[in-house]
C-alpha positions as CSV (number, residue, x, y, z in Angstrom):
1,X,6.9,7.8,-5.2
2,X,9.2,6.5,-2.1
3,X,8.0,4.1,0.0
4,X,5.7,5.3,2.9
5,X,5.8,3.9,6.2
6,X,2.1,3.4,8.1
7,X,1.2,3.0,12.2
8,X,-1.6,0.7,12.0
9,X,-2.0,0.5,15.8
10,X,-0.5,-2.9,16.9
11,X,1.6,-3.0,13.4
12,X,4.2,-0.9,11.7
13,X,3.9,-1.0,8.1
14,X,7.0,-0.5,5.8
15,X,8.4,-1.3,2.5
16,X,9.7,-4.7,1.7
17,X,13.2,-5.6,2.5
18,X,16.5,-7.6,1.3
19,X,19.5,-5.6,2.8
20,X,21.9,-6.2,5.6
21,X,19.5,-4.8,8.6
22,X,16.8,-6.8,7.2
23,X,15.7,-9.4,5.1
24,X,12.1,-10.4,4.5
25,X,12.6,-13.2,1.7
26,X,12.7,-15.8,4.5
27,X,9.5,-14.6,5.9
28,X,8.0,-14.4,2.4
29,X,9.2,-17.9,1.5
30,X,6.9,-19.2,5.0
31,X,3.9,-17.3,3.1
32,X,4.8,-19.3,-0.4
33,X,6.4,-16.4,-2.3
34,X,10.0,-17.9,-3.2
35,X,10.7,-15.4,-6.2
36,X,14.2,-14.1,-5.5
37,X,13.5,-11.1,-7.6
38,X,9.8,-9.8,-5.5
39,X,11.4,-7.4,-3.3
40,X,13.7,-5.6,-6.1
41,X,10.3,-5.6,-8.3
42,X,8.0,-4.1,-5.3
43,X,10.6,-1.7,-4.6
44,X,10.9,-0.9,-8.5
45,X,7.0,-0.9,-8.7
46,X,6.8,2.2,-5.9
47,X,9.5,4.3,-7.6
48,X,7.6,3.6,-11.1
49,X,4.0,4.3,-8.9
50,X,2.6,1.5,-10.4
51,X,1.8,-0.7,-7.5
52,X,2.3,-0.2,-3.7
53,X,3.4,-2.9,-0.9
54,X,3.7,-3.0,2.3
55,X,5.0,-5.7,5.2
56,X,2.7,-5.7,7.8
57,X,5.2,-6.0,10.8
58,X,5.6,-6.8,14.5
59,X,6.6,-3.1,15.8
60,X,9.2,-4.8,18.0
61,X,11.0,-7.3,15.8
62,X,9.9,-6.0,12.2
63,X,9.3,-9.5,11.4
64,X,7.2,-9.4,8.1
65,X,3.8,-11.8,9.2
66,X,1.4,-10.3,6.0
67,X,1.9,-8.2,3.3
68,X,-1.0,-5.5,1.8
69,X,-0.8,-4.5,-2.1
70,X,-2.5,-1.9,-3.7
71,X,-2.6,-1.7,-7.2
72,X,-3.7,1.7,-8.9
73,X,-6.4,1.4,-11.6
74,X,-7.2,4.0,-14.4
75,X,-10.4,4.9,-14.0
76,X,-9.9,6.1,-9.7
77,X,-10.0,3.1,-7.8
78,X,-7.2,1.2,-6.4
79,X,-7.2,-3.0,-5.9
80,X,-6.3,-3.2,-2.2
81,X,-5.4,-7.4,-2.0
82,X,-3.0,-9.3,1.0
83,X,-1.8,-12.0,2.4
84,X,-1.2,-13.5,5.4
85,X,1.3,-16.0,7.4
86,X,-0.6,-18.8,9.2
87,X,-2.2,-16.9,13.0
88,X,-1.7,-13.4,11.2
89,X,-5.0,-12.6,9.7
90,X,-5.7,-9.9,12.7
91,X,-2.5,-8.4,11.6
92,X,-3.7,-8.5,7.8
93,X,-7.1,-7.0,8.6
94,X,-5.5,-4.4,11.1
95,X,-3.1,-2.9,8.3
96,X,-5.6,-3.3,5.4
97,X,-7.7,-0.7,7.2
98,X,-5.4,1.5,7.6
99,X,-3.7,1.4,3.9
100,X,-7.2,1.9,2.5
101,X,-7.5,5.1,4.7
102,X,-3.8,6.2,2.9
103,X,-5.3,5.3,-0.4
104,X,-8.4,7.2,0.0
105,X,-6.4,10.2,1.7
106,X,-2.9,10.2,0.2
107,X,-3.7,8.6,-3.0
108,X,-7.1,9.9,-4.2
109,X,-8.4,6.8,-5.3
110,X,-11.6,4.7,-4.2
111,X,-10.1,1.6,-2.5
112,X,-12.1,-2.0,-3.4
C-alpha cells in the first residue's frame, strides 16, 4: 500500500521522511528514536502492508511533533500505539482519532 496522507483538523498527517525537502530523523531523535534505519523500515513496512506510520505534523512547517503506528493483526483488529514530543500530546490525541476512523474505514479492521 502507498503511504496515505490524513487532515486531522489542526494537523496534517503524512509518511515519515529522510529526503532533501525533508528530514524527520532530527525530530525523531528529540522523541528518543536515534535508529538511522526507522524511516527506510516504516516506509518498507507500508509498501510490504505490514505496519502503517504516520508523522503527526504542524500543517505550516511539517515539523514532525508525534508519530501514530498501526499495526495490523490476524484475526481483524489493528494495534493503534504513538508517541509524542514533550507539549504535543493534543497533537497525538488529535491524529490518533482520526487514523482510527482510516483504520475502521479504509482498512476494515477493529482499531484497539
Amino acid at each position: 500500500m502507498e503511504p496515505v496522507e490524513i487532515n486531522a483538523g489542526s494537523w496534517y498527517l503524512r509518511a515519515l521522511r529522510a529526503d532533501d525537502r525533508i528530514d524527520d530523523r532530527p525530530a525523531l531523535a528529540a522523541g528518543g528514536i536515534d535508529d538511522p534505519g526507522y524511516v527506510a523500515r516504516r516506509t518498507r513496512e507500508w509498501a510490504e502492508s505490514t505496519r502503517y506510520s504516520w508523522a503527526v505534523c504542524e500543517p505550516t512547517t511539517a515539523e514532525l511533533v508525534a508519530e501514530i503506528v498501526v499495526t495490523p493483526n490476524p484475526d481483524g483488529t489493528a494495534e493503534v500505539s504513538g508517541w509524542a514530543r514533550e507539549g504535543h500530546g493534543a497533537a497525538l490525541d488529535s491524529g490518533q482519532t482520526a487514523v482510527r476512523r482510516f483504520v475502521a474505514g479504509a482498512l476494515g479492521l477493529q482499531p484497539l
